[in-house]
C-alpha atoms as one frame of an Amber mdcrd trajectory, in Angstrom:
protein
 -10.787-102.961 -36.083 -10.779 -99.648 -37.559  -7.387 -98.101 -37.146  -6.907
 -94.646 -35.416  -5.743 -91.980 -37.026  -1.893 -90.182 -36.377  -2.215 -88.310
 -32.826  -0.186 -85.519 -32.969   1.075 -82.809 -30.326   1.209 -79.522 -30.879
   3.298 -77.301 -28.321   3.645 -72.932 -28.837   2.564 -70.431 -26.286   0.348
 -68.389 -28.980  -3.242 -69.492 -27.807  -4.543 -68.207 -31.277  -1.894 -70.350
 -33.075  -2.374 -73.184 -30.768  -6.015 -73.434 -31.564  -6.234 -72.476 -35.125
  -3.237 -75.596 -36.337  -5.927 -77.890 -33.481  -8.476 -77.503 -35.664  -6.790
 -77.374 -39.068  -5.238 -80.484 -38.302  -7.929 -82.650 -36.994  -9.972 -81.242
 -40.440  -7.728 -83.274 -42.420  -7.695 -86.498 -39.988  -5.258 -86.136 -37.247
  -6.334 -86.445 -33.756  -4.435 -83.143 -32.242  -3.562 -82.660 -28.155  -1.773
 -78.830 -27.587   0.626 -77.604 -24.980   0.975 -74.286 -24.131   4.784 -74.766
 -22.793   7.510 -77.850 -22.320   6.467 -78.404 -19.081   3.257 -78.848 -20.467
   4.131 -81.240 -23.451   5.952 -83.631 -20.888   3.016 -84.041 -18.671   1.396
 -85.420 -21.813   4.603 -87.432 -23.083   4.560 -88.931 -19.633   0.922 -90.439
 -20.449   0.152 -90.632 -23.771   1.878 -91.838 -27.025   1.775 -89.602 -29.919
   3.127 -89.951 -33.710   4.553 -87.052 -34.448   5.481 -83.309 -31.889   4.658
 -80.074 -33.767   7.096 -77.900 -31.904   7.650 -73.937 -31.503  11.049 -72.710
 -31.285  10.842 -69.731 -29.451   8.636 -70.523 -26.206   9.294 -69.090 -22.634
  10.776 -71.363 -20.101  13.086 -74.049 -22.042  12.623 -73.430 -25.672  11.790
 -75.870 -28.894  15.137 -76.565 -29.551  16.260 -77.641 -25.534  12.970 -79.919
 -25.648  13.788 -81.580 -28.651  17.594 -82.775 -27.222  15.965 -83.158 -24.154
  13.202 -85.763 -25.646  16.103 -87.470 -27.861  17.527 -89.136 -25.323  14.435
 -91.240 -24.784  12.274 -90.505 -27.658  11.976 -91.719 -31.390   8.908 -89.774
 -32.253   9.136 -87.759 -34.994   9.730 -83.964 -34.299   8.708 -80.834 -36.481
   9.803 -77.803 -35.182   8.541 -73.922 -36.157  10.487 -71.145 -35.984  10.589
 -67.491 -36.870  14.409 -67.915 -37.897  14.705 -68.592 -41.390  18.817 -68.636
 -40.947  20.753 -71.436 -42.399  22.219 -71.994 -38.640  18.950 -71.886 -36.971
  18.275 -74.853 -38.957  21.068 -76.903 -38.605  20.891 -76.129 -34.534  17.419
 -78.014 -34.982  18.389 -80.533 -37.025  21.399 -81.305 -34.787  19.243 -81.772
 -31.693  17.240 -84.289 -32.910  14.256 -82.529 -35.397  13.176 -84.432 -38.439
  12.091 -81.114 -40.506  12.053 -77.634 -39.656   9.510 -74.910 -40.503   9.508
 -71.253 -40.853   6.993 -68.887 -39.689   4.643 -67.469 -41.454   4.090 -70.790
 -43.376   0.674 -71.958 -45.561  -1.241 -74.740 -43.404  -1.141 -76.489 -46.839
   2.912 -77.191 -46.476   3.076 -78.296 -42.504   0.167 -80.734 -43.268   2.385
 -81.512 -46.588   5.105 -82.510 -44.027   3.621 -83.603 -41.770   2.380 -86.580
 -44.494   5.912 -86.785 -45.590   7.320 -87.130 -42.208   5.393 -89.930 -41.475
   5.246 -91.871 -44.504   9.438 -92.221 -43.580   8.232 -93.316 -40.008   8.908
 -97.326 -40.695   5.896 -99.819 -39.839   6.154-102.084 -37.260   6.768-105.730
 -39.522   6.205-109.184 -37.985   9.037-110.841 -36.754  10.930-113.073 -39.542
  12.257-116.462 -39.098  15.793-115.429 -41.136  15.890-111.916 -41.152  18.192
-109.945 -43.039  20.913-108.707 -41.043  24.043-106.273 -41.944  26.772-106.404
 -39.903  29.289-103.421 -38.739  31.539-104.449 -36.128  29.718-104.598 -32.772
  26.402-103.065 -34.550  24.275-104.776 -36.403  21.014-103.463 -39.122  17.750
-105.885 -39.040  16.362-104.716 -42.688  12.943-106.266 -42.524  12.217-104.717
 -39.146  14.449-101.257 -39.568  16.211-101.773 -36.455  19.924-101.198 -35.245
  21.850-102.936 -32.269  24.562-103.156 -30.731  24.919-106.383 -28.551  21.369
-106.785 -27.127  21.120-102.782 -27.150  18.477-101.204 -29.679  19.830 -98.072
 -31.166  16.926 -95.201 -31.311  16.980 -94.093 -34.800  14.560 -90.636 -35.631
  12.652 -90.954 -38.608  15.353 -89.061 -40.555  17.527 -91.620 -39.503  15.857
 -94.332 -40.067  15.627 -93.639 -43.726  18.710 -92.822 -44.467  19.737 -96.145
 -42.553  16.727 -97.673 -45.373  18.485 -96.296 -48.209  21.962 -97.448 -47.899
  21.220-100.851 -46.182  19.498-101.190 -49.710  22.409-100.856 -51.584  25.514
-101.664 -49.327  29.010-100.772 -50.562  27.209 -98.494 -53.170  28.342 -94.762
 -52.995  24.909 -92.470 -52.554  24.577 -89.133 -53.660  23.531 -86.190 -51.720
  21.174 -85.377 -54.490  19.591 -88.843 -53.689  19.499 -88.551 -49.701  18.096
 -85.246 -50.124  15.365 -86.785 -51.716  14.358 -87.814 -47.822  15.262 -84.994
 -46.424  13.442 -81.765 -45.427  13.654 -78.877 -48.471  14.673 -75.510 -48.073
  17.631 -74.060 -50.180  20.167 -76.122 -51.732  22.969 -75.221 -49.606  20.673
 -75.754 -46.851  19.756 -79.604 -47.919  23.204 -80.995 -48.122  24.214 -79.674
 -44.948  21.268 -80.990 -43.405  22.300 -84.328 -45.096  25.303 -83.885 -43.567
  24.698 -83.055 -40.054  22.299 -86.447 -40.474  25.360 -88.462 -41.327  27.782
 -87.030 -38.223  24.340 -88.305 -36.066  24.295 -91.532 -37.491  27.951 -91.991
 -37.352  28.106 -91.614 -33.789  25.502 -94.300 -33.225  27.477 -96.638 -35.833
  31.346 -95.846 -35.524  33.556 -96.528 -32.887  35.527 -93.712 -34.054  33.153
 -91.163 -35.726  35.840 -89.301 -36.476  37.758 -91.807 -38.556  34.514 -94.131
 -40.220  34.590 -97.380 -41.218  31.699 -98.356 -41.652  29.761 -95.102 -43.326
  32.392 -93.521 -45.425  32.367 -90.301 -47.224  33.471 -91.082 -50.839  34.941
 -88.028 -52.584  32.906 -86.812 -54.914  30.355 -89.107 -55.420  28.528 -88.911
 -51.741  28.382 -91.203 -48.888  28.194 -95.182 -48.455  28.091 -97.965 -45.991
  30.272-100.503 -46.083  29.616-103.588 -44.134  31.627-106.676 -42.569
């Protein structure tokens, strides 16, 4: 069976925008559904699976950034928003409510497909189940490696993509400090400055879905000057 290609949604109230990233997009393979609003985009979420939301920032009616926490509480898909705000804080507000990358406007249709690619390349495939998986324990929570998945009792964790990698990278080396130079490495680029807080706004998100205490970690500790690690049980 011939698999299907990535079926992404793309959401801004430009018309001309709307239909000029449609066809870009399904040039280079995607299969591509629009929304002109939110309310639009969750009539489709509520009846079709997609792999990845292209999402505008500034939109009448509830705005890129209020979908995206909105869609968080239920949703892993990956999330790419665009925005006219290039501002270090305009970023981080994205990243914090749940966006895997964030874009700014006017951008080359070259670099959102070139993130778009690298977005879901972090996505991780569905494995077959394992007769002894490899498990890391923290506490309560728990890290299946082979399928990329993160309990707590019999409660599965959503992880974004972002997430999800990061989770990849230090279950791969537990107990071994990571740099933010490294973690950057899956992280969306803009300025310097911009990466490592991004890195770190990823961290205070995953700490609240690993620590008991966020505040005080155990279990993903910030070692001074060398970066962050995981430390399990």
């Amino acid at each position: 069976m011939t698999e299907l290609p990535p079926h992404l949604l793309v959401v801004d109230d430009d018309e001309r925008i709307r239909g000029l990233l449609q066809k870009f997009l399904i040039r280079n393979g995607f299969l591509v559904s629009v929304a002109r609003d939110a309310a639009q985009a969750r009539r489709l979420l509520a009846g079709l699976e997609f792999d990845m939301l292209v999402l505008d920032v500034m939109m009448p009616g509830e705005d890129g950034i209020s979908l995206t926490r909105a869609l968080r509480q239920t949703l892993t898909v990956p999330i790419l928003l665009l925005t006219a705000k290039g501002e270090t804080s305009n970023r981080i507000e994205g990243f914090e409510a749940g966006a895997d990358d964030y874009l700014i406007k006017p951008f080359e249709p070259k670099e959102l497909l070139l993130r778009i690619n690298a977005i879901l390349r972090r996505v991780p495939a569905a494995k077959p189940a394992s007769p002894a998986p490899k498990v890391l324990h923290m506490g309560p929570v728990r890290y299946d490696m082979d399928r990329g998945e993160l309990w707590r009792g019999t409660d599965l964790i959503r992880l974004t993509s972002t997430e999800a990698a990061l989770m990849r990278i230090f279950s791969a080396q537990p107990g071994t400090a990571m740099s933010r130079d490294k973690l950057v490495g899956d992280m969306p680029r803009d300025d310097s400055a911009g990466q490592e807080r991004a890195v770190d706004v990823q961290i205070t998100r995953l700490r609240r879905k690993i620590e008991d205490d966020p505040k005080s970690p155990r279990y993903l500790q910030t070692v001074r000057g060398e970066g962050y690690m995981l430390q399990t049980d």
